[in-house]
VMD Tcl script that builds the backbone (N, CA, C; Angstrom):
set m [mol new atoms 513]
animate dup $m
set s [atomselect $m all]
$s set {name element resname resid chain x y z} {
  {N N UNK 1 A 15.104 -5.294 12.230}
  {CA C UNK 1 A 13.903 -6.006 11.873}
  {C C UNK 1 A 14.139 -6.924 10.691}
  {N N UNK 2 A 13.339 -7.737 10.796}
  {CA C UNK 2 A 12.914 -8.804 9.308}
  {C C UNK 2 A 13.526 -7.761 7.869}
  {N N UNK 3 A 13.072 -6.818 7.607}
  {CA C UNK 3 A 13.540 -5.941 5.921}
  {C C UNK 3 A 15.040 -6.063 6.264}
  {N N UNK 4 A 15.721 -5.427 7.508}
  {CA C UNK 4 A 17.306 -5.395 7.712}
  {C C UNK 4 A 17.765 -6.595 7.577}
  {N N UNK 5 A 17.686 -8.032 7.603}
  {CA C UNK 5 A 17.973 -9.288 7.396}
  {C C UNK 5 A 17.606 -9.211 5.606}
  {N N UNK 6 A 16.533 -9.238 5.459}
  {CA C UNK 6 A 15.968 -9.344 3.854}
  {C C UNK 6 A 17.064 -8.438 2.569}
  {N N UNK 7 A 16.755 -6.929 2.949}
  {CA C UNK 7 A 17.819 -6.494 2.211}
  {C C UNK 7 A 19.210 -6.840 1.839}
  {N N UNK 8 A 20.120 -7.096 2.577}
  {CA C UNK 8 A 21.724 -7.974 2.477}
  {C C UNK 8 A 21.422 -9.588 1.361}
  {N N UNK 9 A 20.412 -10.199 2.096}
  {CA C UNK 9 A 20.141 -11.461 1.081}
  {C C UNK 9 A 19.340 -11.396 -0.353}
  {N N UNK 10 A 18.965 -10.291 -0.525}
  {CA C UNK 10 A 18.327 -10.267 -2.112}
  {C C UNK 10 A 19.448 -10.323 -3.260}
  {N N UNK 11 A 18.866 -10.835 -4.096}
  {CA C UNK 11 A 20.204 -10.789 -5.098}
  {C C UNK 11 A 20.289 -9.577 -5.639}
  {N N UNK 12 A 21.447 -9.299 -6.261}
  {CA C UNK 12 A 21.640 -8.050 -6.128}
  {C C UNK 12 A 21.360 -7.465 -7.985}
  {N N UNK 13 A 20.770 -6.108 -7.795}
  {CA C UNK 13 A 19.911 -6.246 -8.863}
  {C C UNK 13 A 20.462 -4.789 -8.993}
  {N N UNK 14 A 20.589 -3.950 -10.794}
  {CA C UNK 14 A 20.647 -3.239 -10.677}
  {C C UNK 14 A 20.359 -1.600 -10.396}
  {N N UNK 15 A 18.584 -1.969 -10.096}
  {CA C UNK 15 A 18.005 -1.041 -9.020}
  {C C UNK 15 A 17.403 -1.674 -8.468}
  {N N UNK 16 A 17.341 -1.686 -6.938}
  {CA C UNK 16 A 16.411 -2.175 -5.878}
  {C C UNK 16 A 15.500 -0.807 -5.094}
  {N N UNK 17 A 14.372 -1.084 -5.332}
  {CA C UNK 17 A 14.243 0.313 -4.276}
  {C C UNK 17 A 13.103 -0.528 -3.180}
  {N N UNK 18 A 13.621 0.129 -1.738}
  {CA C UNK 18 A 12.904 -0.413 -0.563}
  {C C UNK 18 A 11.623 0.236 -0.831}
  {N N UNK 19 A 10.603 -0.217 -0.875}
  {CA C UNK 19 A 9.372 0.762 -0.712}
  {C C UNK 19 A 8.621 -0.554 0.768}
  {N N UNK 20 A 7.399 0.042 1.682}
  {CA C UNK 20 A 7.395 -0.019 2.343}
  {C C UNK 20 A 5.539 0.205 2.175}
  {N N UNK 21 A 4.498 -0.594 2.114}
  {CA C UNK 21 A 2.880 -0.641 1.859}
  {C C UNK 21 A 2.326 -0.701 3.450}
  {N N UNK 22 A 1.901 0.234 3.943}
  {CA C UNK 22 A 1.470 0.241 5.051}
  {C C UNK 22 A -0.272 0.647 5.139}
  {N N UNK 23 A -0.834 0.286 6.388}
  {CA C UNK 23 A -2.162 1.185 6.553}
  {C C UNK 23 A -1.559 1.805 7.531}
  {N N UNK 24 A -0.227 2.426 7.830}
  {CA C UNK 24 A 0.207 3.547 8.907}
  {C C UNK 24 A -0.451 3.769 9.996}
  {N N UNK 25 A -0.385 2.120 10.679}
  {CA C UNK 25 A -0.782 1.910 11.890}
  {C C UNK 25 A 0.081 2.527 13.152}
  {N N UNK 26 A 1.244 3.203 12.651}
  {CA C UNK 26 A 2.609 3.711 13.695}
  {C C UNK 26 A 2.226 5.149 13.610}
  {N N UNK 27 A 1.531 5.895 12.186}
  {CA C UNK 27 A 1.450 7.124 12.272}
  {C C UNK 27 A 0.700 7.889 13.387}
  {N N UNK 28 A 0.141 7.358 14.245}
  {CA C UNK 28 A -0.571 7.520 15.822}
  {C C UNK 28 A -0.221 8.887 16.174}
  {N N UNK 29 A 1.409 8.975 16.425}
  {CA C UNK 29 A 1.541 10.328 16.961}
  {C C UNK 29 A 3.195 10.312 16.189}
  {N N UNK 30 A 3.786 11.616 16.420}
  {CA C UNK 30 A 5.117 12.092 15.567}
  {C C UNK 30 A 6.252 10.835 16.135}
  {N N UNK 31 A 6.482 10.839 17.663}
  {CA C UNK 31 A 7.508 9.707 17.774}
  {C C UNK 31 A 7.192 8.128 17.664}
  {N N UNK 32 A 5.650 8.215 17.240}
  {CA C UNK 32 A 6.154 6.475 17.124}
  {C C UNK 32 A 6.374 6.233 15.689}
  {N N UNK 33 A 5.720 7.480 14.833}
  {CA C UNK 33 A 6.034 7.354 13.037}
  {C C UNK 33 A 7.613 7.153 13.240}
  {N N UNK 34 A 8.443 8.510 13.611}
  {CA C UNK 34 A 9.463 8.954 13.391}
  {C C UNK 34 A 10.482 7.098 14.039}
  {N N UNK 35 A 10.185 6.659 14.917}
  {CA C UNK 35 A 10.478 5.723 15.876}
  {C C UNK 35 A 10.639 4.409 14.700}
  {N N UNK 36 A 9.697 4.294 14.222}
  {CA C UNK 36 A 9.313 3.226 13.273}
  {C C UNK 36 A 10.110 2.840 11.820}
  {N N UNK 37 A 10.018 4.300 11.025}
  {CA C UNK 37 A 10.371 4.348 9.904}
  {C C UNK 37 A 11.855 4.556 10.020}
  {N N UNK 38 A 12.656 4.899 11.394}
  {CA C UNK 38 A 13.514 5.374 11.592}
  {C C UNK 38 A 14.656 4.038 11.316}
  {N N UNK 39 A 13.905 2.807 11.644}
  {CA C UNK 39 A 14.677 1.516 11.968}
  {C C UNK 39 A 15.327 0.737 10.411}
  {N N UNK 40 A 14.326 1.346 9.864}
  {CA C UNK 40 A 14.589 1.159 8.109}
  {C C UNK 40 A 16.223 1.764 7.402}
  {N N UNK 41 A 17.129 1.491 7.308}
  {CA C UNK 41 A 18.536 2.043 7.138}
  {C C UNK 41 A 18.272 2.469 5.855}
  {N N UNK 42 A 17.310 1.931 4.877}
  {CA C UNK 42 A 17.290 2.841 3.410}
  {C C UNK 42 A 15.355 2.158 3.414}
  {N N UNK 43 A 15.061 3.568 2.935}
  {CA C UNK 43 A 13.886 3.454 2.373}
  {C C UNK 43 A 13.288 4.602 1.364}
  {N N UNK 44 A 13.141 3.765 0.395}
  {CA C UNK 44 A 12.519 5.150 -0.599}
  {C C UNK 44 A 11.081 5.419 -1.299}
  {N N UNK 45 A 10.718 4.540 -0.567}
  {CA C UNK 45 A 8.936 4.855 -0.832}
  {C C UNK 45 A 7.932 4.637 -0.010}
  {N N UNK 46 A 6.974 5.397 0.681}
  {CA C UNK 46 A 5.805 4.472 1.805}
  {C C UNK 46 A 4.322 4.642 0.814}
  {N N UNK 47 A 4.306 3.274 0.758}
  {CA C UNK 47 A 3.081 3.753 0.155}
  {C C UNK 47 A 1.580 3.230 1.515}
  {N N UNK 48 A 0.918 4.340 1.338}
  {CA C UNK 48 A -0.033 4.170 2.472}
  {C C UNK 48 A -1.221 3.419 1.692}
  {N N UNK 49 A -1.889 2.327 2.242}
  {CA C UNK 49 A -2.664 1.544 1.284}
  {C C UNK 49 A -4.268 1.563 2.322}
  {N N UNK 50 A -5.336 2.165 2.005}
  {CA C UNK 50 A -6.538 2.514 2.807}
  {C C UNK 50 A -7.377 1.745 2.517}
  {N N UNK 51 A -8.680 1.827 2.762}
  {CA C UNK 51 A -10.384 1.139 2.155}
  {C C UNK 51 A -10.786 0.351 2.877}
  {N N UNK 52 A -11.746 -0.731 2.392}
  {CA C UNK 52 A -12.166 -0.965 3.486}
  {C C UNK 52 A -11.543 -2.832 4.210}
  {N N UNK 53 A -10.613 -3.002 3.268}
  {CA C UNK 53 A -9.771 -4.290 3.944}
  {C C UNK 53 A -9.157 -3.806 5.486}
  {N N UNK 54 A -8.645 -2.525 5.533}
  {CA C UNK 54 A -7.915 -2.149 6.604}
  {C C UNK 54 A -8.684 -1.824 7.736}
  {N N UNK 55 A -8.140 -2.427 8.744}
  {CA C UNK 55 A -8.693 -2.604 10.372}
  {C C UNK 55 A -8.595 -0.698 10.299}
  {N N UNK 56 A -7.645 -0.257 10.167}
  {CA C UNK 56 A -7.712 1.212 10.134}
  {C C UNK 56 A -7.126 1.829 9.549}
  {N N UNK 57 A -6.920 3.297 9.465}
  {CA C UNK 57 A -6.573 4.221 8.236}
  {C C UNK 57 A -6.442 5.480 9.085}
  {N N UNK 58 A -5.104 5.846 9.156}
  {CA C UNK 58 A -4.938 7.489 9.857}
  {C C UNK 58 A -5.862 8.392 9.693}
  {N N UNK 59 A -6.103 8.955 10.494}
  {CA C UNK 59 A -7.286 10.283 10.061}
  {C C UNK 59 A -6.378 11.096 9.267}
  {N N UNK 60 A -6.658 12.342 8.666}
  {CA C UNK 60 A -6.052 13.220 7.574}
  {C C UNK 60 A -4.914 13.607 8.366}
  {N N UNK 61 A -5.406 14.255 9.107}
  {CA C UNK 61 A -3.487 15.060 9.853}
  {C C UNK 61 A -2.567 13.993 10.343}
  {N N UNK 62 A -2.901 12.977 10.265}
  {CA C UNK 62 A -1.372 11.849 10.354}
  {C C UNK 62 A -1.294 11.408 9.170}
  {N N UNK 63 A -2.126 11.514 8.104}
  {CA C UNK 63 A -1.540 11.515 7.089}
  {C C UNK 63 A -0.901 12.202 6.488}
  {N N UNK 64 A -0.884 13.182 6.791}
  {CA C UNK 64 A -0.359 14.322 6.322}
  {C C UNK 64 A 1.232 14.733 7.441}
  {N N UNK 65 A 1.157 14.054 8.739}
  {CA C UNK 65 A 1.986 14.542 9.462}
  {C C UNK 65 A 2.941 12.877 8.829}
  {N N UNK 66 A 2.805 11.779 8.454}
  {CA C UNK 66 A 3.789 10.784 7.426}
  {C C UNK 66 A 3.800 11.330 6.514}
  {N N UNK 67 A 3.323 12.175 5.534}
  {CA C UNK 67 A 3.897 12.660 4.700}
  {C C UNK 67 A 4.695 13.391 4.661}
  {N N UNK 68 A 4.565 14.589 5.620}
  {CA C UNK 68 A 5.832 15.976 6.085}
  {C C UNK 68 A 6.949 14.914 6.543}
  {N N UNK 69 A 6.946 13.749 6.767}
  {CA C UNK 69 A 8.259 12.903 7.778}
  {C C UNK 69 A 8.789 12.276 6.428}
  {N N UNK 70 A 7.794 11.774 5.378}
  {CA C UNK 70 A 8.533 11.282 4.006}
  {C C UNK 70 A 8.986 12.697 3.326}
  {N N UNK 71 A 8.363 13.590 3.361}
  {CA C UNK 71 A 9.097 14.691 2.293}
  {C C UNK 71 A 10.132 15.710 2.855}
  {N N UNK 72 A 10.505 15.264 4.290}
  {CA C UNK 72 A 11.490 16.112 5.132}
  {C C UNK 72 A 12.705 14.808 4.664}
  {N N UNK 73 A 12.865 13.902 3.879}
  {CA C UNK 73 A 13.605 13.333 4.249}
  {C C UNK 73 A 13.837 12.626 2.342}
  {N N UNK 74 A 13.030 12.733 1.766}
  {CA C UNK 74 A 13.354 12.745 0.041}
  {C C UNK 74 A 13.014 10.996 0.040}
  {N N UNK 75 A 11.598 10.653 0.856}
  {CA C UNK 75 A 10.975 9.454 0.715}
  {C C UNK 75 A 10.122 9.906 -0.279}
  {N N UNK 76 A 9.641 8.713 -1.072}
  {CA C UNK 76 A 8.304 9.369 -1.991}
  {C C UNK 76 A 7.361 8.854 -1.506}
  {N N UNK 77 A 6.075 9.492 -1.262}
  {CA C UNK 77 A 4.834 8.892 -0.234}
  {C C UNK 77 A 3.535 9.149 -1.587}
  {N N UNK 78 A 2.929 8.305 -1.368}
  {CA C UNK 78 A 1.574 8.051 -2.064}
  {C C UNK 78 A 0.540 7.164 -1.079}
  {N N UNK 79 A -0.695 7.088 -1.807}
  {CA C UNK 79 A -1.889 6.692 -0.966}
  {C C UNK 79 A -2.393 6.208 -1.897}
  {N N UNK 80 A -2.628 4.564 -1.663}
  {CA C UNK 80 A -3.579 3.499 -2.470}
  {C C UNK 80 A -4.898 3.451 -1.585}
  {N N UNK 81 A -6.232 3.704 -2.587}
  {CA C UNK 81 A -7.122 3.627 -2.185}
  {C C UNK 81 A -8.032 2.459 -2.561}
  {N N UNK 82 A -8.351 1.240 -1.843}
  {CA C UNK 82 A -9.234 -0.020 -2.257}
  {C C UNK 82 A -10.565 0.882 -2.450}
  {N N UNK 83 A -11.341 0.571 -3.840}
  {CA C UNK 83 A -12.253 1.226 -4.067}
  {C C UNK 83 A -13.765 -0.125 -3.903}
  {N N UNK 84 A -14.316 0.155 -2.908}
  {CA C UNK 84 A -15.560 -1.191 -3.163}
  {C C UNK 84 A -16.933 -0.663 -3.667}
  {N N UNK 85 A -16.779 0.785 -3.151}
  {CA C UNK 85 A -18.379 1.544 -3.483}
  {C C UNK 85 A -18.115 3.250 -4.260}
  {N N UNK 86 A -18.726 3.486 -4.654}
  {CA C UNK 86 A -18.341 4.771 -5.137}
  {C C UNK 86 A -18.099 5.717 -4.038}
  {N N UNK 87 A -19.030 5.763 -3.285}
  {CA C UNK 87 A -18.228 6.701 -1.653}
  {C C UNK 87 A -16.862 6.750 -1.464}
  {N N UNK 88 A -16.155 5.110 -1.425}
  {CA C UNK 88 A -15.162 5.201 -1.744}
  {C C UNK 88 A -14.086 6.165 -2.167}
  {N N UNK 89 A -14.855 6.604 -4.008}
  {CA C UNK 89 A -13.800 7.895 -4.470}
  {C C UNK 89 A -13.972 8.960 -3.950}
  {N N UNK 90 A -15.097 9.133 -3.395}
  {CA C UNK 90 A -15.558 10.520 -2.773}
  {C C UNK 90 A -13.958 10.670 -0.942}
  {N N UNK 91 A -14.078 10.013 -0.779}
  {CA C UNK 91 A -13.504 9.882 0.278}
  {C C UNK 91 A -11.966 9.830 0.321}
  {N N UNK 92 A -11.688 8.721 -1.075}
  {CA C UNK 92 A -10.007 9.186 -1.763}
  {C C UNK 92 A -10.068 10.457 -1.869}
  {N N UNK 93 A -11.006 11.381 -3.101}
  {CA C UNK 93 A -10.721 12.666 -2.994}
  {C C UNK 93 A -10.186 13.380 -1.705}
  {N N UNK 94 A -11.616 13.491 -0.845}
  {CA C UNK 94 A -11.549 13.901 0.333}
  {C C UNK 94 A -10.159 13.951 0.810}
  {N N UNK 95 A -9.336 12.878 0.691}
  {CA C UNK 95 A -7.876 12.563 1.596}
  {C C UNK 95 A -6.665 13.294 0.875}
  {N N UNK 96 A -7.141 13.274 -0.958}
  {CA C UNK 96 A -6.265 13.924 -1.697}
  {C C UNK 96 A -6.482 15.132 -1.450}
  {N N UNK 97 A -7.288 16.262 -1.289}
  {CA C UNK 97 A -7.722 17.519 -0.984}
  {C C UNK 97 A -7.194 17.936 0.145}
  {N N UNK 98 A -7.131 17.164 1.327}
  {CA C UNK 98 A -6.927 17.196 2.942}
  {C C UNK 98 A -5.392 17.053 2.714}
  {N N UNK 99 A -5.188 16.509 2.339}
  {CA C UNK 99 A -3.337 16.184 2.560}
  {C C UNK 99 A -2.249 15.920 1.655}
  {N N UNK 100 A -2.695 16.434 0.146}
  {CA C UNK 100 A -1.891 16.793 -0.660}
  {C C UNK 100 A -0.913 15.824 -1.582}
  {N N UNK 101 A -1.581 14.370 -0.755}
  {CA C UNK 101 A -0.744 13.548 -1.326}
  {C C UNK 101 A -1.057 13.109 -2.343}
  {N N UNK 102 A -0.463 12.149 -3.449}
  {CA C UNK 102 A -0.831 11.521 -4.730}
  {C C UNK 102 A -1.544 10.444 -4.107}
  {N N UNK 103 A -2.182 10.289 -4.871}
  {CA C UNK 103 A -3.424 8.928 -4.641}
  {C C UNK 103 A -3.580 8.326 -5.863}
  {N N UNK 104 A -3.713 7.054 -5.492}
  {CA C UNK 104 A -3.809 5.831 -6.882}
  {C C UNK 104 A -5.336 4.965 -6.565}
  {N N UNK 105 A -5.611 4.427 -7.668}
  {CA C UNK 105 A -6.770 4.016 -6.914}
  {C C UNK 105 A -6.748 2.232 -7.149}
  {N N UNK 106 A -7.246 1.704 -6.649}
  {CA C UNK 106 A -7.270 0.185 -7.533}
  {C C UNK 106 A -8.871 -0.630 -6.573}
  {N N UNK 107 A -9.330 -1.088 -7.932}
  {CA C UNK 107 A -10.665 -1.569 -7.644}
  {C C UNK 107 A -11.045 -2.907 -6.601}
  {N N UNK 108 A -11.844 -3.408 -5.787}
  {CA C UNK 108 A -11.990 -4.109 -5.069}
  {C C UNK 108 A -13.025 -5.362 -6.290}
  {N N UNK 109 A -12.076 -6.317 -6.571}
  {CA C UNK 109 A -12.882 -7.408 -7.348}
  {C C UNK 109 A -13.658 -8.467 -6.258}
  {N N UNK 110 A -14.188 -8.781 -6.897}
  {CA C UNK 110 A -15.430 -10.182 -6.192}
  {C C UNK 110 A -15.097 -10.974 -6.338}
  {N N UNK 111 A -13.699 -11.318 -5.259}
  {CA C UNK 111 A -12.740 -13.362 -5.080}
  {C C UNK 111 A -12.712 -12.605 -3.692}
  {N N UNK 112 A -12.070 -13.970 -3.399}
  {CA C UNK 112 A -11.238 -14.205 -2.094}
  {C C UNK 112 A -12.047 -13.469 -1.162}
  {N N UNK 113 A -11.050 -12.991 0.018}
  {CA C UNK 113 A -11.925 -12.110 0.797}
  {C C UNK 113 A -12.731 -11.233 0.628}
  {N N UNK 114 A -12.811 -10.407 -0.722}
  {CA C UNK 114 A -13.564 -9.076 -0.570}
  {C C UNK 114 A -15.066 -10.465 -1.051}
  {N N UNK 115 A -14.954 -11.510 -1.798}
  {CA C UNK 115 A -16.269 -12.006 -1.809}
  {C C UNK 115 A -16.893 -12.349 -0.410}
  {N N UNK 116 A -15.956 -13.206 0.205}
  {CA C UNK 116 A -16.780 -13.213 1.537}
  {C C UNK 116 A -16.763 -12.267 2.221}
  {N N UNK 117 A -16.446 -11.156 2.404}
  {CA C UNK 117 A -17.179 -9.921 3.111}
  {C C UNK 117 A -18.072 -8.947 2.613}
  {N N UNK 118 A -18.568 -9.662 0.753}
  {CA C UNK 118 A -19.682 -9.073 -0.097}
  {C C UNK 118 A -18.809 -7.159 0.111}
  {N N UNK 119 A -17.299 -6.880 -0.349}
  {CA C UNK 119 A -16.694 -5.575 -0.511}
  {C C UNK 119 A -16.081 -5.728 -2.007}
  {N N UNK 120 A -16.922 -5.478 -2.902}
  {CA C UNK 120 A -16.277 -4.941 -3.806}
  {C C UNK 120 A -16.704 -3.702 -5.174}
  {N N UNK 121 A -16.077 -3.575 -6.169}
  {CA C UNK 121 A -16.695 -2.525 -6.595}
  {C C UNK 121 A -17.333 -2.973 -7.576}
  {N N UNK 122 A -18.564 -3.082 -7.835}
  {CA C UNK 122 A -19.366 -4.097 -8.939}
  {C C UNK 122 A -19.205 -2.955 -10.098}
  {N N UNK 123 A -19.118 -2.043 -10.344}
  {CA C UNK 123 A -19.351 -0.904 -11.253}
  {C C UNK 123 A -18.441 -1.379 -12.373}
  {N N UNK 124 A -18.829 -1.250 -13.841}
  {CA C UNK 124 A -17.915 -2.043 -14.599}
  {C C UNK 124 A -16.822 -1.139 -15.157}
  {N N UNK 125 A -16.968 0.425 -15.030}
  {CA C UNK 125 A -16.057 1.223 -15.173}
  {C C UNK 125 A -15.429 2.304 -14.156}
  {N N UNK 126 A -14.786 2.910 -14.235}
  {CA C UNK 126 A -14.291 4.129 -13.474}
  {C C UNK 126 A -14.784 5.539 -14.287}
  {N N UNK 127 A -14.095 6.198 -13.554}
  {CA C UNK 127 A -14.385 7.936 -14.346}
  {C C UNK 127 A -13.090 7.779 -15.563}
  {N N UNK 128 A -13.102 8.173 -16.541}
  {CA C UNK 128 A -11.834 8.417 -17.301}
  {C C UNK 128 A -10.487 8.871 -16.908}
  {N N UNK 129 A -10.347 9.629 -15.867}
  {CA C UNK 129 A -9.180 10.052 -14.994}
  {C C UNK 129 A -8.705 8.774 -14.254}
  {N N UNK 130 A -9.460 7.817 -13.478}
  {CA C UNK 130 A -9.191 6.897 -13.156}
  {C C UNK 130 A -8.140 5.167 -13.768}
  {N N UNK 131 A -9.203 5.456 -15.208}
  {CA C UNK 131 A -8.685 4.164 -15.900}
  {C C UNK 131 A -7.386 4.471 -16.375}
  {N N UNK 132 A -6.554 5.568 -16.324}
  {CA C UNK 132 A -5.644 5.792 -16.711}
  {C C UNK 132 A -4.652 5.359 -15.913}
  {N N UNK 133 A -4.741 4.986 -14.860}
  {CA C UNK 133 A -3.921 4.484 -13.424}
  {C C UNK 133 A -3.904 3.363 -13.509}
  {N N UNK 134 A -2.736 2.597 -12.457}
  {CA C UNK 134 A -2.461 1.764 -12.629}
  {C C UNK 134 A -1.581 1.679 -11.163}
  {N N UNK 135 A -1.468 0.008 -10.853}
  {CA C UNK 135 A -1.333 -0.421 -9.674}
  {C C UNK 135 A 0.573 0.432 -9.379}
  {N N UNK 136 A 0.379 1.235 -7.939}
  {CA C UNK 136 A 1.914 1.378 -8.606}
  {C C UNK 136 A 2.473 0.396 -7.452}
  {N N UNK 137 A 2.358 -1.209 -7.461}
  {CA C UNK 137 A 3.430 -1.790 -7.058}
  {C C UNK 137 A 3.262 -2.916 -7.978}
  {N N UNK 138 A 3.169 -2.088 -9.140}
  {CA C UNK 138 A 2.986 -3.559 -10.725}
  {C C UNK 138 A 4.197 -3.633 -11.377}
  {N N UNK 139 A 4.849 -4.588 -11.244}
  {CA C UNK 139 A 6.293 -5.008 -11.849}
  {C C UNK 139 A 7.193 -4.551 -10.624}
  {N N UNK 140 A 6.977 -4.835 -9.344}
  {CA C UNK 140 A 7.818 -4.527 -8.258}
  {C C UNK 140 A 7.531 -6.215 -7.354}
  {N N UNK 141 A 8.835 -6.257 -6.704}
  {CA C UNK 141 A 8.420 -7.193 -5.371}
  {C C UNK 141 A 8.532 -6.984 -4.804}
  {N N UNK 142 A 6.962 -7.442 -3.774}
  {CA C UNK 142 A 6.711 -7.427 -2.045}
  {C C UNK 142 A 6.744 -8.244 -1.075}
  {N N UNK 143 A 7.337 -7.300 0.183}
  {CA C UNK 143 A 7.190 -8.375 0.930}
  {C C UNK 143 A 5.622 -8.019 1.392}
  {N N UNK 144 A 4.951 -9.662 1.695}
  {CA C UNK 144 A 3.719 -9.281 2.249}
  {C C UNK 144 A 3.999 -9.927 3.912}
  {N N UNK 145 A 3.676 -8.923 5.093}
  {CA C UNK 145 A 4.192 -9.835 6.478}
  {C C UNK 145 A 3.352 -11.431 6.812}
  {N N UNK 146 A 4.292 -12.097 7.291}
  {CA C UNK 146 A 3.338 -13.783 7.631}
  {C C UNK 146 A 2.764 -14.355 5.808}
  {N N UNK 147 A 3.184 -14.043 5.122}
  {CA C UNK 147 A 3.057 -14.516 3.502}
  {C C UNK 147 A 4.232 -14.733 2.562}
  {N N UNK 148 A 5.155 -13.855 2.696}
  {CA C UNK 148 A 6.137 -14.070 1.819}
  {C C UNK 148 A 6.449 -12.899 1.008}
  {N N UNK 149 A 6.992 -13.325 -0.457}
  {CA C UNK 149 A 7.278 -12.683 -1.339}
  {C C UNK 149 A 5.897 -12.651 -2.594}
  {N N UNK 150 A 6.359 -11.374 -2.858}
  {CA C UNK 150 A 4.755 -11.258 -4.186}
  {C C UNK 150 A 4.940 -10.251 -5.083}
  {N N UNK 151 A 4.316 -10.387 -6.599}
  {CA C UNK 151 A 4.124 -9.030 -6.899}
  {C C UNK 151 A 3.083 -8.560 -7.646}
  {N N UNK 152 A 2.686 -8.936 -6.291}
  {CA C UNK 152 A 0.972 -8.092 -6.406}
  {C C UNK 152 A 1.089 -8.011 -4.448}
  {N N UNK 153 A 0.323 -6.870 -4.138}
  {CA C UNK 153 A 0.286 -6.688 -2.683}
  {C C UNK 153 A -1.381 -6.666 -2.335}
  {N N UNK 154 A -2.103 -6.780 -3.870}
  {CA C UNK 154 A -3.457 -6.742 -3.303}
  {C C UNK 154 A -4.171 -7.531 -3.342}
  {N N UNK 155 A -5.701 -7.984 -3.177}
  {CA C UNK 155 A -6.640 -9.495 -2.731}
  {C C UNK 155 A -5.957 -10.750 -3.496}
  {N N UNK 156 A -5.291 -10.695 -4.979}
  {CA C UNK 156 A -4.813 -11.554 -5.230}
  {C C UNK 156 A -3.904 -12.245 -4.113}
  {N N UNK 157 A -3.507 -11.779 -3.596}
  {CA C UNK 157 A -1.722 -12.396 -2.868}
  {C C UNK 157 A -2.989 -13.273 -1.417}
  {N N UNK 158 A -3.712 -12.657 -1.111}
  {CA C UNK 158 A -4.667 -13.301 0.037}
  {C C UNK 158 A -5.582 -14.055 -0.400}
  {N N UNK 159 A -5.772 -14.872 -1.519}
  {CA C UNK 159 A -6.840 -15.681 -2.314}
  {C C UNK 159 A -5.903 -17.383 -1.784}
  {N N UNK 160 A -6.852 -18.199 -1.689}
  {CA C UNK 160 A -6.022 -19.201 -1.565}
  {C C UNK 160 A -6.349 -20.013 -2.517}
  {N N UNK 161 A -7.312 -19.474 -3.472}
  {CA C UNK 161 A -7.599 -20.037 -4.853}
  {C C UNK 161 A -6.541 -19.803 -5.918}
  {N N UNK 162 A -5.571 -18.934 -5.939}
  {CA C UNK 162 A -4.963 -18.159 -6.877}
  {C C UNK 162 A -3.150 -18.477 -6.084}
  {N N UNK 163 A -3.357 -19.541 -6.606}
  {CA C UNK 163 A -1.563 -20.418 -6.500}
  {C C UNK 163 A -0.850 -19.536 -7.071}
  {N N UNK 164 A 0.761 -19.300 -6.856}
  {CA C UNK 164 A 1.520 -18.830 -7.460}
  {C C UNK 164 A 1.401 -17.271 -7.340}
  {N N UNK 165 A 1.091 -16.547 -6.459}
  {CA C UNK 165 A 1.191 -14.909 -6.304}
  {C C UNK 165 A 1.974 -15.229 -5.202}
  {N N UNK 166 A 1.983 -15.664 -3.927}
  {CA C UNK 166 A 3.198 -15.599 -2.697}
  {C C UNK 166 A 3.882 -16.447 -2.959}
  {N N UNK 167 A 5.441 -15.897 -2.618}
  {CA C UNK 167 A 6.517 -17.598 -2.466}
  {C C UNK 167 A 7.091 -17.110 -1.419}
  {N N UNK 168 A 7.455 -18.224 -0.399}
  {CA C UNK 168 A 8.065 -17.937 0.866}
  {C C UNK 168 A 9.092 -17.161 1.067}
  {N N UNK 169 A 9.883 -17.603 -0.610}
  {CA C UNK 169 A 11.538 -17.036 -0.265}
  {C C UNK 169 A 11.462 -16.325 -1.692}
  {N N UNK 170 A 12.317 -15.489 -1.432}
  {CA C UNK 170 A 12.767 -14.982 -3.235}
  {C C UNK 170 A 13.502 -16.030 -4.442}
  {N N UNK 171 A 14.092 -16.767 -4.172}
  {CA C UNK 171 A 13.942 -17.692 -4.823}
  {C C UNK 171 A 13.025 -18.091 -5.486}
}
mol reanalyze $m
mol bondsrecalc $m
mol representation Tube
mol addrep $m
C-alpha cells in the first residue's frame, strides 16, 4: 500500500514511529482487522479516532477485539474521542469502561466543517481530568488519505480557511 512506498522515502530521522489514526472501519470482524493491519510491515501505534465527524465507530467488542490484535502483538492502541456535546464524554467513558482502552479527548471547535454541520463543543471548559490532556498526535506527522502530509490530524487539516496544515509531500 501507499504507507509501504511512504516509509522507504521519508527522510530518515532518528525516531520514526508508524502510528496509524483510524475510525476502524476494517475492525468488522477478526480476519478483515487481522487482514488489514497485517499489510503494514512495521507499525507501532493505532490510534482509533471516534465522534461525531465519523461515518462510523466499531461497537465496543471490536473495539476491544483491535485492541486484543494491538496488544497480542506490542502495538500501542488508544481512542481519540471528538467531543461536540457533553453526551459525548458520557459515551467516551462508556467505551473506556467497555474496553479498557486509554482514551484522549479533544474538543470539537466552531470552523470548518464542524461549523457547517453546527457539531461542536460550545462549553468553555472541560472537567479538570480532562484539561490535563492533550492531542496525542501533537508534534508528530500525518499522513491524512487524499490530503497529504500534516501535523494536526484534526478539523484544522480539513478547513480550507487555514493554509499551511496539509502539504502534499514531506518536503
Amino acid at each position: 500500500g501507499l504507507i509501504e512506498r511512504i516509509l522507504p522515502a521519508a527522510p530518515p530521522r532518528p525516531v520514526t514511529e508508524v502510528q496509524i489514526t483510524t475510525n476502524g472501519w476494517f475492525a468488522k470482524d477478526d480476519k478483515t482487522l487481522d487482514a488489514v493491519l497485517k499489510r503494514l510491515s512495521r507499525l507501532d501505534r493505532v490510534l482509533l479516532s471516534t465522534g461525531r465527524f465519523h461515518a462510523e465507530t466499531p461497537p465496543p467488542e471490536r473495539v476491544r477485539a483491535l485492541k486484543a490484535w494491538c496488544d497480542a502483538r506490542g502495538v500501542r492502541f488508544s481512542v481519540s474521542v471528538c467531543l461536540g456535546s457533553p453526551e459525548d464524554l458520557v459515551a467516551a467513558d462508556d467505551l473506556k469502561r467497555s474496553t479498557g482502552a486509554e482514551v484522549t479527548y479533544s474538543r470539537v471547535e466552531a470552523c470548518g466543517r464542524a461549523a457547517d454541520l453546527n457539531i461542536s463543543f460550545p462549553y468553555a471548559a472541560f472537567e479538570t481530568r480532562v484539561l490535563d490532556r492533550s492531542c496525542p498526535n501533537r508534534g508528530t506527522l500525518t499522513y491524512i488519505v487524499g490530503r497529504g502530509f500534516s501535523v494536526c490530524c484534526a478539523n484544522l487539516a480539513f478547513n480550507g480557511d487555514r493554509p499551511g496544515f496539509v502539504h502534499p509531500t514531506l518536503d
